[in-house]
N, CA, C and O atoms as a Tinker XYZ file with bonds, in Angstrom:
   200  protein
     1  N     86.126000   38.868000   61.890000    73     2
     2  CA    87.110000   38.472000   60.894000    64     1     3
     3  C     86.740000   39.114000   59.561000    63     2     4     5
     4  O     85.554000   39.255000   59.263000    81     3
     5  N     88.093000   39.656000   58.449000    73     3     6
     6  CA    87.230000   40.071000   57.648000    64     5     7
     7  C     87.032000   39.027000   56.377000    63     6     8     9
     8  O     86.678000   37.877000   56.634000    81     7
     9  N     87.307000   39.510000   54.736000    73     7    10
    10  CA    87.133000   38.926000   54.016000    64     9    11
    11  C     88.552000   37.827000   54.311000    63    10    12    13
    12  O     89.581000   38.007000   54.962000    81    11
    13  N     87.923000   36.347000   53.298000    73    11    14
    14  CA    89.456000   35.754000   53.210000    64    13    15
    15  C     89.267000   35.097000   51.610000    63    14    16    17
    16  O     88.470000   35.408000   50.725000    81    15
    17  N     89.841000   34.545000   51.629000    73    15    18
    18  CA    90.050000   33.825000   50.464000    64    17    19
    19  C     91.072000   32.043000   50.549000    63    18    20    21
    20  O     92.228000   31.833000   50.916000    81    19
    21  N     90.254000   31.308000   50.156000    73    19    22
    22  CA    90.962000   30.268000   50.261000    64    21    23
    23  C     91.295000   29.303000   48.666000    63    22    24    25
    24  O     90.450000   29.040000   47.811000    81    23
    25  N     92.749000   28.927000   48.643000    73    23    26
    26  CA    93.079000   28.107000   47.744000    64    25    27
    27  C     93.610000   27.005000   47.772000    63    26    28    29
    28  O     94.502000   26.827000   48.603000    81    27
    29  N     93.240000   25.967000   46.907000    73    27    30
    30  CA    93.560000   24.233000   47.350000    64    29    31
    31  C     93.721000   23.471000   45.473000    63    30    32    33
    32  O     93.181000   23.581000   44.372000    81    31
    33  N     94.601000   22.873000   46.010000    73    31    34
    34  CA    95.587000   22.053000   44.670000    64    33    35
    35  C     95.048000   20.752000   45.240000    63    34    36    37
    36  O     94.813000   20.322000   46.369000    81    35
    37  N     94.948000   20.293000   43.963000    73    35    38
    38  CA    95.087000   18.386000   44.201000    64    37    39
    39  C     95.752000   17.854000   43.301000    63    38    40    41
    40  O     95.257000   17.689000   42.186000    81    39
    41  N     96.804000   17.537000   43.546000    73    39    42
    42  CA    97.647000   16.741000   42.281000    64    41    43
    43  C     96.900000   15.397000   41.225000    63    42    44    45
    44  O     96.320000   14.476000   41.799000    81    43
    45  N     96.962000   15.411000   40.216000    73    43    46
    46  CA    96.513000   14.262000   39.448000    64    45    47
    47  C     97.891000   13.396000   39.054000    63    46    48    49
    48  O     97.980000   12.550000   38.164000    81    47
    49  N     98.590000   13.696000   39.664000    73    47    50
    50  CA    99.572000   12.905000   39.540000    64    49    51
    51  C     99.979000   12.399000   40.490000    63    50    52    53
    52  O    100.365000   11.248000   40.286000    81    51
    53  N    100.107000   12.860000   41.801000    73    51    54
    54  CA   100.332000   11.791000   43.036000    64    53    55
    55  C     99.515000   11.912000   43.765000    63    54    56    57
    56  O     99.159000   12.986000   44.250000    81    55
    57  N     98.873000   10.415000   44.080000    73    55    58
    58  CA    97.374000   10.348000   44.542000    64    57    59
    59  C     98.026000   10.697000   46.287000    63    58    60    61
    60  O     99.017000   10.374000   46.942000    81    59
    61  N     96.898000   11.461000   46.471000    73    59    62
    62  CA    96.739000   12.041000   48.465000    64    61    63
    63  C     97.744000   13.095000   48.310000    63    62    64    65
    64  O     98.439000   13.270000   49.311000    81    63
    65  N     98.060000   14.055000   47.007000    73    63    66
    66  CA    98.864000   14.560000   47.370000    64    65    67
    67  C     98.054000   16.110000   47.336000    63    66    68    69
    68  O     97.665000   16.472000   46.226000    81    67
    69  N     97.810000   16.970000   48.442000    73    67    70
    70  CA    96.274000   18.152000   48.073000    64    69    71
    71  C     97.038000   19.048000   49.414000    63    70    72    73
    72  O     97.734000   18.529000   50.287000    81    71
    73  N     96.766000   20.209000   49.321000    73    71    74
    74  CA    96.845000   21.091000   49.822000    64    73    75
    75  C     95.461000   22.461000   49.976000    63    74    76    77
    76  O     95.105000   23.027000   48.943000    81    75
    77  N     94.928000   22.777000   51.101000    73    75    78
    78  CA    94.501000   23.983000   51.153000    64    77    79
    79  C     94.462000   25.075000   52.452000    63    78    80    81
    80  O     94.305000   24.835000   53.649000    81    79
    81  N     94.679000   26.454000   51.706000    73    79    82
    82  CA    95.318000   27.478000   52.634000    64    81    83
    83  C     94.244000   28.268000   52.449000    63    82    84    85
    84  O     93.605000   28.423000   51.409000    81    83
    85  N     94.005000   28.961000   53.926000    73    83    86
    86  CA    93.094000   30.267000   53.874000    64    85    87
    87  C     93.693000   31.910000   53.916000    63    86    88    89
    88  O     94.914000   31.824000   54.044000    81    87
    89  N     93.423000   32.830000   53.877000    73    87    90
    90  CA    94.141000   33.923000   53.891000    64    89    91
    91  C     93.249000   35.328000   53.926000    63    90    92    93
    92  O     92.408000   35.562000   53.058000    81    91
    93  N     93.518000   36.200000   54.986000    73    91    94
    94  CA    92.511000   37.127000   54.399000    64    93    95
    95  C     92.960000   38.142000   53.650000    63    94    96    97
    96  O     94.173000   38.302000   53.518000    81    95
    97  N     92.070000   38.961000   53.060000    73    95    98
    98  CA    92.948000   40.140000   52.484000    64    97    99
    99  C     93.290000   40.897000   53.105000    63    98   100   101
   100  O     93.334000   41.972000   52.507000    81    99
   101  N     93.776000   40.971000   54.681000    73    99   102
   102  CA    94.817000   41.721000   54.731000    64   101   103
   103  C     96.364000   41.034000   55.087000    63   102   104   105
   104  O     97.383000   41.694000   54.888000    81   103
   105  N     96.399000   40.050000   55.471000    73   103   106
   106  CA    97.084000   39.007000   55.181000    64   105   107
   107  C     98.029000   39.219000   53.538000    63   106   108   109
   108  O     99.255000   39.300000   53.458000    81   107
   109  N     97.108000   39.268000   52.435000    73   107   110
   110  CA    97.553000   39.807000   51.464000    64   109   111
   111  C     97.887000   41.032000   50.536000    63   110   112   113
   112  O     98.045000   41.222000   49.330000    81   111
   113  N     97.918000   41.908000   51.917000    73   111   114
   114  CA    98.200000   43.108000   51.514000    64   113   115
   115  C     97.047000   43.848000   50.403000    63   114   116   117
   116  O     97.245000   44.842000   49.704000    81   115
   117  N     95.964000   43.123000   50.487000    73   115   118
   118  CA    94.760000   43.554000   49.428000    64   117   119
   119  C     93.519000   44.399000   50.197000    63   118   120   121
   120  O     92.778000   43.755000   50.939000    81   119
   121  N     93.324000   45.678000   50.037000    73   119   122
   122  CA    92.143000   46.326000   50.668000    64   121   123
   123  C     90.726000   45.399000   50.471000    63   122   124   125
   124  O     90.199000   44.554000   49.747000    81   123
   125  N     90.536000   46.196000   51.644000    73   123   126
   126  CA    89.199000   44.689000   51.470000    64   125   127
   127  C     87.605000   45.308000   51.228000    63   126   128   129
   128  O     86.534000   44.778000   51.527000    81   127
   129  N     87.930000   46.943000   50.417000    73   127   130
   130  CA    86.982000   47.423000   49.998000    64   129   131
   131  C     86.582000   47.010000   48.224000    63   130   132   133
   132  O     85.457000   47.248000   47.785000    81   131
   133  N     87.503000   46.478000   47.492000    73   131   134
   134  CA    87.694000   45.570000   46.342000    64   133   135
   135  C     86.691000   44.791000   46.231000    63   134   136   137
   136  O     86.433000   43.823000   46.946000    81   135
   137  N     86.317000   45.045000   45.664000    73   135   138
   138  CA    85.021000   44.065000   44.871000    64   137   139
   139  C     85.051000   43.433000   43.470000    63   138   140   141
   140  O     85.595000   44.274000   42.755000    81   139
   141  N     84.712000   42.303000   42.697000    73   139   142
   142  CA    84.427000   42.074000   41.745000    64   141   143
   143  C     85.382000   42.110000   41.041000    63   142   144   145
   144  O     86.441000   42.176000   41.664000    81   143
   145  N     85.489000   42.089000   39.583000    73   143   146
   146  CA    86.838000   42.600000   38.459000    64   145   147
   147  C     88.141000   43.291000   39.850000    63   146   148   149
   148  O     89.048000   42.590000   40.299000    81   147
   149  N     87.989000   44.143000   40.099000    73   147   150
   150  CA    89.207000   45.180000   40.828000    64   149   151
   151  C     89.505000   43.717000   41.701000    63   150   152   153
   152  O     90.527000   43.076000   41.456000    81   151
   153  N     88.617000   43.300000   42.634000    73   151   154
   154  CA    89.403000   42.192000   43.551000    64   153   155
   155  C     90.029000   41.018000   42.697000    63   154   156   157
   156  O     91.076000   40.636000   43.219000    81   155
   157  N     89.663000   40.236000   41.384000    73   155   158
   158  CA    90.180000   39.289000   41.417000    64   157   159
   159  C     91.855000   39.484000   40.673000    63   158   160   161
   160  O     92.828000   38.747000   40.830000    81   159
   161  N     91.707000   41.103000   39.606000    73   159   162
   162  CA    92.877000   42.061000   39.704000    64   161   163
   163  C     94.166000   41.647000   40.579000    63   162   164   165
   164  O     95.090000   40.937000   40.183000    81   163
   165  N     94.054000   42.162000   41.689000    73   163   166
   166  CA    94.353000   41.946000   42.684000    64   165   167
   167  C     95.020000   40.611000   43.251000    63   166   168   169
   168  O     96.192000   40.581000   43.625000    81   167
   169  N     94.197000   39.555000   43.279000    73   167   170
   170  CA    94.205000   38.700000   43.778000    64   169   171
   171  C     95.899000   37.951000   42.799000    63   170   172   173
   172  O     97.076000   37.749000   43.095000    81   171
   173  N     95.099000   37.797000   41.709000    73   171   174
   174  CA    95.726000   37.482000   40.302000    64   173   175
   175  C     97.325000   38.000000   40.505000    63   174   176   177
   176  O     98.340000   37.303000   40.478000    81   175
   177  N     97.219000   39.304000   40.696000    73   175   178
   178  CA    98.591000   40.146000   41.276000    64   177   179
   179  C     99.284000   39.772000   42.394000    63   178   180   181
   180  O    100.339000   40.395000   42.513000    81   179
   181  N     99.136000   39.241000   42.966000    73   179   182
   182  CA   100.034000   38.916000   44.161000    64   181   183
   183  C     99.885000   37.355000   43.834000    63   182   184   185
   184  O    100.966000   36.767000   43.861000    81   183
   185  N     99.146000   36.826000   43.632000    73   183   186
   186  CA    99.347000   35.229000   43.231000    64   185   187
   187  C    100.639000   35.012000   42.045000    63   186   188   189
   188  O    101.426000   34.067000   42.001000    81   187
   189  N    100.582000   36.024000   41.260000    73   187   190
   190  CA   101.344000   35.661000   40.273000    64   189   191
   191  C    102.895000   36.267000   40.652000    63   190   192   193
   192  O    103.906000   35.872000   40.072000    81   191
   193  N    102.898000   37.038000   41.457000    73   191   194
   194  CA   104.079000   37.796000   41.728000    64   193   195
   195  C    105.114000   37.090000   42.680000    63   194   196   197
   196  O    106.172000   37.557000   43.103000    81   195
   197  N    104.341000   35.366000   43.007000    73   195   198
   198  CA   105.812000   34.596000   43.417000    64   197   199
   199  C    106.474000   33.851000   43.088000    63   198   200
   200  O    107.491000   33.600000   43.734000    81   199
C-alpha cells in the first residue's frame, strides 16, 4: 500500500457527531514522490478545491 493520508472532524456542536476518512495519494491524484512543504502544497490544493 502506498502513502495515505487520513482526515477526521468532530463537531463541538453536536455531541457524537465525528467523522474519519483515509485516502491515499493516489486516490488523490497527488504523486507520492512529494515530500514535506511540496506535499502539504498539494494536499491543501485539492482539499480546498471542493
Amino acid at each position: 500500500m502506498g502513502k495515505t493520508v487520513t482526515f477526521s472532524f468532530n463537531s463541538g456542536e453536536y455531541i457524537g457527531t465525528a467523522a474519519t476518512e483515509t485516502f491515499t495519494l493516489d486516490e488523490l491524484g497527488i504523486d507520492e514522490i512529494l515530500e514535506g512543504v511540496a506535499l502539504k502544497e498539494e494536499l491543501d490544493r485539492v482539499f480546498k478545491a471542493g
